[in-house]
C-alpha positions as CSV (number, residue, x, y, z in Angstrom):
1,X,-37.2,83.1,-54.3
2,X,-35.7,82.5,-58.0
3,X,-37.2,80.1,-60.3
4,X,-34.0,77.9,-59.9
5,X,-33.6,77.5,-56.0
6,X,-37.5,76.8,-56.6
7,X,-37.3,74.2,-59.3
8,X,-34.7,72.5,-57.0
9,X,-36.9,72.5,-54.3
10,X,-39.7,71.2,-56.5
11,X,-37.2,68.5,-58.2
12,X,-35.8,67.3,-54.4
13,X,-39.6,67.3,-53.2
14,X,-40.4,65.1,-56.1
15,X,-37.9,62.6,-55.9
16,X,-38.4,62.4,-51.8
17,X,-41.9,61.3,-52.8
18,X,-40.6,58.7,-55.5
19,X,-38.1,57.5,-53.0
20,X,-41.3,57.2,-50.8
21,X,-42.4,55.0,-53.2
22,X,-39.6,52.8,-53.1
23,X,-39.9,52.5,-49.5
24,X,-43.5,51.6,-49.7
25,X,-43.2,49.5,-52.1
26,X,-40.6,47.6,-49.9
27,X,-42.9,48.2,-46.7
28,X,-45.5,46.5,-48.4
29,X,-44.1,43.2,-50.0
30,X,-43.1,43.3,-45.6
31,X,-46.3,43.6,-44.1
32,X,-48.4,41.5,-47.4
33,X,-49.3,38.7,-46.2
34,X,-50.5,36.9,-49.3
35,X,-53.2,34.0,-49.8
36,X,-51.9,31.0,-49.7
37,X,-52.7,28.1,-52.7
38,X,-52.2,24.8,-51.8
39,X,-51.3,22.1,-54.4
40,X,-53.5,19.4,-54.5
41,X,-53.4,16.4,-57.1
42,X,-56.1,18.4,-59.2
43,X,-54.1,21.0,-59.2
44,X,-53.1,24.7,-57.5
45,X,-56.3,25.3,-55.1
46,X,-57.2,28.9,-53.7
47,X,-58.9,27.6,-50.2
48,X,-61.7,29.9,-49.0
49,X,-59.9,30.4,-45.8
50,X,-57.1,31.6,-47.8
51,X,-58.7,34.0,-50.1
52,X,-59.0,36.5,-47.8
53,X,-55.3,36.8,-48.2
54,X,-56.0,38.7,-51.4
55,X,-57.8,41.6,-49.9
56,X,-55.5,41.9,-47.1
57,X,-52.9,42.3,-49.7
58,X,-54.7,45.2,-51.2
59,X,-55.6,46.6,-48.1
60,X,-51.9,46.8,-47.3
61,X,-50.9,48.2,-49.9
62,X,-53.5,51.3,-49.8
63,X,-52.6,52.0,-45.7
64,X,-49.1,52.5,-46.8
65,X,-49.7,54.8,-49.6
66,X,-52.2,57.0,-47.2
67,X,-49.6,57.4,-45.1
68,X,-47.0,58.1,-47.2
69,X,-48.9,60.2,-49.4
70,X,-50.6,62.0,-46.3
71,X,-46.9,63.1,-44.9
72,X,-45.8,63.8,-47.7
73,X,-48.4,65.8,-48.9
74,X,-47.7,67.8,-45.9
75,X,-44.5,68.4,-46.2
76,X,-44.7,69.2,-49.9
77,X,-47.3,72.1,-49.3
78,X,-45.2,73.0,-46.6
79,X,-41.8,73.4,-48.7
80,X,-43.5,74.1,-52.1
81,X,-45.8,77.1,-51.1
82,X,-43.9,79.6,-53.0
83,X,-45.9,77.4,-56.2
84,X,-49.7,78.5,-55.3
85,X,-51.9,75.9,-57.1
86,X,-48.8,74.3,-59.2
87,X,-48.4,72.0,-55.6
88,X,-51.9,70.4,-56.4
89,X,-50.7,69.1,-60.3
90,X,-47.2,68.4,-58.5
91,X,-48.9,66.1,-55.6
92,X,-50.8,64.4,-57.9
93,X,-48.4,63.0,-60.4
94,X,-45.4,62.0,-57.8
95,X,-48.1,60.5,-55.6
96,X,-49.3,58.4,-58.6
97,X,-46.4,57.8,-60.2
98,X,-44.9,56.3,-56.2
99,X,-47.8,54.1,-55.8
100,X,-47.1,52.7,-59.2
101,X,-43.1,52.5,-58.1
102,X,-44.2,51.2,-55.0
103,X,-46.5,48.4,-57.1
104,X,-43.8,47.2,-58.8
105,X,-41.4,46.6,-56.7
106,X,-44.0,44.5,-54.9
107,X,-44.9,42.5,-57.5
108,X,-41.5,42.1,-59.0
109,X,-39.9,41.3,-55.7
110,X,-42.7,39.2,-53.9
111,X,-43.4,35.7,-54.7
112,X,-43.8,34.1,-58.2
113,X,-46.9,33.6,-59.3
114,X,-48.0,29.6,-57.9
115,X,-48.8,28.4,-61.0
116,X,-45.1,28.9,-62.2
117,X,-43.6,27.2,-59.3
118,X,-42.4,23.9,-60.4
119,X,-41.8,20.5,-58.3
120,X,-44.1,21.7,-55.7
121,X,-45.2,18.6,-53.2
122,X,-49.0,17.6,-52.9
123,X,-50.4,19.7,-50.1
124,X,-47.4,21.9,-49.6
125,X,-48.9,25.8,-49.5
126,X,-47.7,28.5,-52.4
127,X,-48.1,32.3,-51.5
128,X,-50.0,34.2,-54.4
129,X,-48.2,36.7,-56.2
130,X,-48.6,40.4,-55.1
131,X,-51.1,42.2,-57.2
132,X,-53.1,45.1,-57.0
133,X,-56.0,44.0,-59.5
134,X,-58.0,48.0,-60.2
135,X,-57.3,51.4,-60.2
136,X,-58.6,52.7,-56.9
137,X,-56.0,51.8,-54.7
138,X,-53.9,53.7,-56.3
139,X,-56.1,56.6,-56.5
140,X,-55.9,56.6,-52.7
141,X,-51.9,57.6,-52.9
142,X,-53.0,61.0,-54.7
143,X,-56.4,61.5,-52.6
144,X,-54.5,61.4,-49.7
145,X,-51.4,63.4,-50.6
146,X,-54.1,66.1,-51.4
147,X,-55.5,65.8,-48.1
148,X,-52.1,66.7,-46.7
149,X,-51.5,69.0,-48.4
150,X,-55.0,70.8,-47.8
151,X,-54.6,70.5,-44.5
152,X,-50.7,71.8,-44.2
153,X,-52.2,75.0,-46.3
154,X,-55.7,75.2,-44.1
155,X,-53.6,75.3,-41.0
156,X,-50.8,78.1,-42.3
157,X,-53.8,79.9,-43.1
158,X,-55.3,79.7,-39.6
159,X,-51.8,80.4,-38.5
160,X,-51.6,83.6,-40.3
161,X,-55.5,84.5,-39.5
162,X,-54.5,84.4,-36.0
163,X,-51.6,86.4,-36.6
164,X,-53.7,88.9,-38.4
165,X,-56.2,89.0,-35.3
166,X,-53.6,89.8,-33.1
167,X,-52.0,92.5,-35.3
168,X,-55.3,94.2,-35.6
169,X,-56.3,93.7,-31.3
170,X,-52.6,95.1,-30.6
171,X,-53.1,98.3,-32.7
């Protein structure tokens, strides 16, 4: 294959992974269901009840990155094996640089931050903003478009192990 049908491929690979992002970025500020503060004449209060709100957010956003990283990862080994080991390098930074997409858009299109809101009515509830507070859920976009694409390469391998065996029984 020549280096520039193969740079398109890598280049239109890419960009379906960053699109990815984009779409789970969107998926997520869908399915977050964020805490919930309530104003109170103290102030903004975080309820215990609510809190777990915050976790479930983060949880959220790492199931839609595994499996958008996961199929993707798949389909990348599958369409970039003419690459060898430049597909590992290649899954990592689109998958990392889609969670990070897919971050943003949450943040920047889910609710304000409740401490912003003004003329909010005593014991009327404020949704927090979407955040991912650490690193590790994003690590989980790369870790698992690795895993796909170990396991797309595993299984051609199989596939041509098996065609190997039945070569060699044929002959």
């Amino acid at each position: 294959m020549s280096t520039s049908t193969s740079a398109r491929k890598t280049i239109l690979t890419v960009v379906a992974m960053l699109l990815l992002g984009v779409v789970g970025g969107l998926v997520w500020l869908w399915l977050a269901e964020p805490a919930e503060w309530e104003v109170r004449p103290q102030g903004i209060v975080l309820t215990e009840a609510a809190s777990r709100g915050q976790f479930s957010v983060i949880v959220t956003f790492v199931i839609v990155g595994v499996v958008a990283s996961l199929v993707w990862g798949l389909a990348a080994a599958t369409q970039l094996r003419e690459l060898g080991w430049l597909v590992t390098p290649v899954v990592i930074v689109a998958t990392l640089v889609a969670a990070v997409i897919a971050g943003r858009i949450g943040v920047t299109l889910g609710p304000p931050e409740p401490a912003s809101v003004t003329g909010a009515a005593q014991g009327e509830k404020l949704p927090a903003e979407l955040a991912v507070d650490g690193i590790a859920p994003f690590l989980a976009w790369p870790i698992f478009g690795l895993l796909g694409m170990l396991w797309a390469t595993w299984w051609a391998q199989r596939g041509q192990d098996v065609e190997t065996s039945r070569s060699s029984s044929e002959s």
